[in-house]
N, C-alpha and C positions, 0 to 999 in steps of 0.2 A: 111620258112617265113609264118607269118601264111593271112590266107586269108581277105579278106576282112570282107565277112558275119561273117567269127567268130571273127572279134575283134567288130563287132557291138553288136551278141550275147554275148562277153563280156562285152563292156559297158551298157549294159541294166540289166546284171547281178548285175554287181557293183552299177550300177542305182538303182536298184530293194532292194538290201541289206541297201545301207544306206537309203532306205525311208523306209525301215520295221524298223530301230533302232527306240527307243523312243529315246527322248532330254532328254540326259542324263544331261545338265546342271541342270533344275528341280528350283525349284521356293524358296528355301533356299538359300537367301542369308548373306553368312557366312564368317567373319570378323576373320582373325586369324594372331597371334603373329609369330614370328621370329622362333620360337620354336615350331608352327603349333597347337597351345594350341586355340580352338576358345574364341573370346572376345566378339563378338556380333554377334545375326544372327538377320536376317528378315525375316518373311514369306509373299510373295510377293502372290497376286490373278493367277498368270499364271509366266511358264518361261519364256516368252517374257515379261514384265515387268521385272522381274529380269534381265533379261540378260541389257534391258536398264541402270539402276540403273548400273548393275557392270560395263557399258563403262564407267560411270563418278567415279565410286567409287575410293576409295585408292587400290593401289597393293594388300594388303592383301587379298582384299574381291573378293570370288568365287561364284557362283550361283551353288549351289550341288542337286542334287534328295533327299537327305538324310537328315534328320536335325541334327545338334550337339547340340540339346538344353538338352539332356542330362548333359552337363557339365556345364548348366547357370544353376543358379538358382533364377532369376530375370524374372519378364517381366512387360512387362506395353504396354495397346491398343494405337498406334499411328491411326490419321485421315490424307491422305495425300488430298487434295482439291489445286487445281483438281487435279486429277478425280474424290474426294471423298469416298475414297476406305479406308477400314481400314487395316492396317497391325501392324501383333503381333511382337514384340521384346524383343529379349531375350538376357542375362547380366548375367556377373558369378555372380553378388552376388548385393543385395541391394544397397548399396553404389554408386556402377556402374554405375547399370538405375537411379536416381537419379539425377550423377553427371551428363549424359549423356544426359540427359531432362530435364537439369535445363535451358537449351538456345534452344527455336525451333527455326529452320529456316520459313522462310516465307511461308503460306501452310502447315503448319504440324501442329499438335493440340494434345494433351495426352485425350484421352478420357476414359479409366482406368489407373488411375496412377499407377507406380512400387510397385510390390507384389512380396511377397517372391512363390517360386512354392508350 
């Protein structure tokens, strides 16, 4: 049975590791199909923003370190007020961004509209 002192030295180990990990959620938040194809992503100012955004989001959407914009080839500058923060979004294909920014929510504003990359 192990002693006291060393399961305290263990939990301060274990302590110690997950505060060295970076957040690996990461400030891409990325929208993906049934089929794990991404559909949209958003580049969010910080993870914590993201990670907010993905409590209310749809199931699909993940807050990742990585970007998939790779496979858009759309984007268009969104304004979110407040906070009045700009985030970039990205869409497979013209048509996409477009149909996707033809209705803002209340607070959101296109400030570059959809461009091909």
């Amino acid at each position: 049975m192990p002693s006291l002192s060393s399961l305290f030295v263990l939990s301060i180990l274990v302590l110690a590791g997950c505060a060295a990990q970076p957040n690996a959620a990461g400030r891409h938040l990325v929208y993906r199909d049934a089929s794990g194809t991404p559909t949209m992503q958003f580049d969010y100012p910080s993870a914590e923003f993201c990670q907010k955004v993905e409590a209310i989001a749809s199931r699909g959407a993940h807050c990742q370190s990585h970007s998939a914009d790779e496979q858009l080839q759309a984007r268009a500058t969104l304004r979110y007020d407040p906070p009045g923060m700009l985030v970039e979004g990205h869409y497979p294909d013209l048509g996409r961004c477009q149909s996707a920014n033809s209705k803002m929510a209340p607070g959101v504003e296109i400030v570059n509209p959809c461009s091909a990359k």
